[in-house]
Phi, psi and omega in degrees: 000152197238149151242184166223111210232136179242115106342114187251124190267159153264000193200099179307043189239297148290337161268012147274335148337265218311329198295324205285323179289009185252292199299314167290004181239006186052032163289337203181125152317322186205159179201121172273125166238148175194144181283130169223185178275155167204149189187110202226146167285125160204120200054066182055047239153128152297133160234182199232083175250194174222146199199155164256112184288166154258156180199117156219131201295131173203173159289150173312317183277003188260340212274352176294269185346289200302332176275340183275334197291324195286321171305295170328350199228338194280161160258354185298169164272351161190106169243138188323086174232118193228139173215121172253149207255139188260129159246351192214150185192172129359007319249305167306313147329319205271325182278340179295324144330267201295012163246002211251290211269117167275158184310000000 
């Protein structure tokens, strides 16, 4: 089983930190960005950011280790790390997946 686990940065800066440290730790194959608008209640309020999303393809069996390493390193005080489960792909992708990401 695979996830695809998405994530939200304040910075590209920090999320190419944290990605290059999940992918040197074999945490994740691949990790995708891309910039969006963002507008969430946070301490009673709407705000208005601009934040950097994330995707990173990993095993299923990876995502505790990948979430606590992502808490440990982030700056929100409670950032987005959501997985979503791949059931179906590629097949070549997916294996390309399980040679990347160690047990």
């Amino acid at each position: 089983m695979y996830h695809f686990v998405y994530v939200t940065f304040p910075s590209r800066d920090e999320a190419v930190g944290i990605a290059r440290h999940i992918l040197k730790k074999k945490l994740a194959a691949c990790v995708n960005f891309w910039k969006i608008d963002s507008m969430y209640w946070w301490e009673g309020e709407i705000q208005e950011d601009q934040e950097v999303a994330m995707i990173i393809k990993t095993k299923a069996e990876k995502f505790s280790e990948l979430r606590d390493e992502i808490k440990k390193l982030h700056s929100y005080t409670t950032p987005c790390i959501c997985a979503l489960q791949v059931e179906e792909g590629n097949l070549e992708f997916l294996r390309w997946i399980d040679s990347i990401v160690e047990e």
